[in-house]
N, C-alpha and C positions, 0 to 999 in steps of 0.2 A: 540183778536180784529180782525173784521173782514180787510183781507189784501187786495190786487191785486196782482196778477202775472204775471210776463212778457208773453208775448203771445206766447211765446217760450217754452213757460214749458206746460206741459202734465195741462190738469185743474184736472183731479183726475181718477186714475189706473182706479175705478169701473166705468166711464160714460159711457165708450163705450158698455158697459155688459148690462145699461140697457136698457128695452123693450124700443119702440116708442112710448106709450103713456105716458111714464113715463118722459121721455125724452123730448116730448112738451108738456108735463101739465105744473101745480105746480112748483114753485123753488123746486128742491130734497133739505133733508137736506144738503148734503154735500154741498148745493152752499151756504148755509147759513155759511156756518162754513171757509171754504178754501178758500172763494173770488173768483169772478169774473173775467173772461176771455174774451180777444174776440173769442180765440177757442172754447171755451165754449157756447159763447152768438150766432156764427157763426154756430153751429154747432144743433141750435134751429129752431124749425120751421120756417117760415116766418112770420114776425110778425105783428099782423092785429091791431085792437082796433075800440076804438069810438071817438068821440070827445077827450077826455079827453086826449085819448092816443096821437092822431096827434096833442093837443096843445103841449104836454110834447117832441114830437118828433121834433117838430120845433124848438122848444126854445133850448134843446140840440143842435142841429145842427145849428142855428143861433148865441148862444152863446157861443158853445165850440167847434168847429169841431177839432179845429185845435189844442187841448188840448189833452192830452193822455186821453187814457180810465177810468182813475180814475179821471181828470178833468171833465169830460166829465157829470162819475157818483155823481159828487160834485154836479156839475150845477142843475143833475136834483133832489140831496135832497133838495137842499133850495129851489124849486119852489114845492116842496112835501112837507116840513117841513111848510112852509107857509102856503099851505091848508091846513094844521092842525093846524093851529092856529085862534085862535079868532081876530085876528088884521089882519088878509086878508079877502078875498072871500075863500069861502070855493070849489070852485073846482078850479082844474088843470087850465081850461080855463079862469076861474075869475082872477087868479092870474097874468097868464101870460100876459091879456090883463087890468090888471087893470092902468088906468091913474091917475096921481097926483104928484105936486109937481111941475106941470108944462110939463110936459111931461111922458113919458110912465117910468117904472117900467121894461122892457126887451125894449131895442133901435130899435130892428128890429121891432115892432108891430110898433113906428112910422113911422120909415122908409118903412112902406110897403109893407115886405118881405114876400113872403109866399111858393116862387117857391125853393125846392129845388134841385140846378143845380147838385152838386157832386154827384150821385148814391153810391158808394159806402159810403160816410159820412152820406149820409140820412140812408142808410141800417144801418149800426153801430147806428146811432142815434133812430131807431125805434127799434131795438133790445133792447139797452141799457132801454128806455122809458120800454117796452115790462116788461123786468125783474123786473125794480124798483114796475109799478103798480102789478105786482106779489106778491111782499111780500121780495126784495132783501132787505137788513138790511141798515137803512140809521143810519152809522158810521164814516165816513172821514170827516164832516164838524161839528162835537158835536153840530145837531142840529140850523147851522146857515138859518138866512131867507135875507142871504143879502149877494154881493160879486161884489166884482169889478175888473180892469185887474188892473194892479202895475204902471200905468202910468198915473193913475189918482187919486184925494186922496177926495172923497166925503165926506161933511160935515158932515155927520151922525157917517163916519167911528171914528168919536175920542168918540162918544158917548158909542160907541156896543164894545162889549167885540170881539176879534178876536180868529177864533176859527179854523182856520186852512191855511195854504199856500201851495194850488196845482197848479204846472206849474204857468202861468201867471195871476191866481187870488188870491187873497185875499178875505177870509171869515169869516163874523160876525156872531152875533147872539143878536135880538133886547131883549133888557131886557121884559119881559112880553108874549114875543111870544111863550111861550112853549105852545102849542097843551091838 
């Protein structure tokens, strides 16, 4: 299964060995297999994208800054897992800005949020974004499209099966949404 490691730990003997292109391309195997770092993730070009990317980079950083790195990488499967499924918008942007139920679907797109103040949390957060649209393995939330913090208890949550508890969220997963 794929883990995390504390950012303390070496991410893997052979990274420093490889070239620089290999290094900001492609996930290498080895990130697939040994889990993700922020040594690792820091240690990455700087990380650019398109739309898709800086929806997925905000939503991380609006929804999880303050979550460890494995919250963080939760946050951005289920708005990943989503756009693969046939019961959302099918991209990154659709998802994160999609309305209903009364309100927004991520609280920051109503609240109007768009500035990110902390440098550092936004850097972490477009890294993180950076690696998942890469090809990082979404495995710590078994595919949930749904999550909330522990201090609230959403209607929906007694419906969805719960499919994992990182830091201060709680994660579902809607019956019929698999991708």
């Amino acid at each position: 299964m794929f883990g995390l490691m504390p950012t303390h730990v070496s991410y893997h003997p052979d990274l420093k060995r490889l070239p620089a292109p290999q290094l900001n391309g492609p996930l290498p195997a080895i990130a697939m297999t040994d889990g993700l770092t922020e040594d690792w993730l820091m240690a990455r070009a700087e990380p650019t994208g398109d739309a898709q990317w800086e929806c997925l980079t905000q939503a991380i950083y609006f929804e999880a800054r303050g979550e460890s790195l494995e919250g963080q990488i939760a946050v951005a499967e289920v708005i990943l897992n989503r756009a693969d499924s046939p019961l959302y918008p099918r991209t990154i942007c659709g998802v994160v800005k999609q309305r209903g139920g009364g309100g927004c679907q991520f609280s920051y797109v109503c609240d109007g949020k768009t500035r990110m103040r902390e440098k550092g949390a936004a850097n972490l957060a477009g890294r993180i974004a950076r690696a998942m649209l890469d090809g990082a393995p979404r495995v710590l939330t078994e595919g949930a499209t749904h999550f909330h913090t522990r201090g609230v208890k959403p209607s929906w949550s007694k419906r969805f099966a719960r499919t994992a508890s990182i830091g201060s969220h709680l994660f579902y997963r809607q019956p019929g949404a698999s991708g």
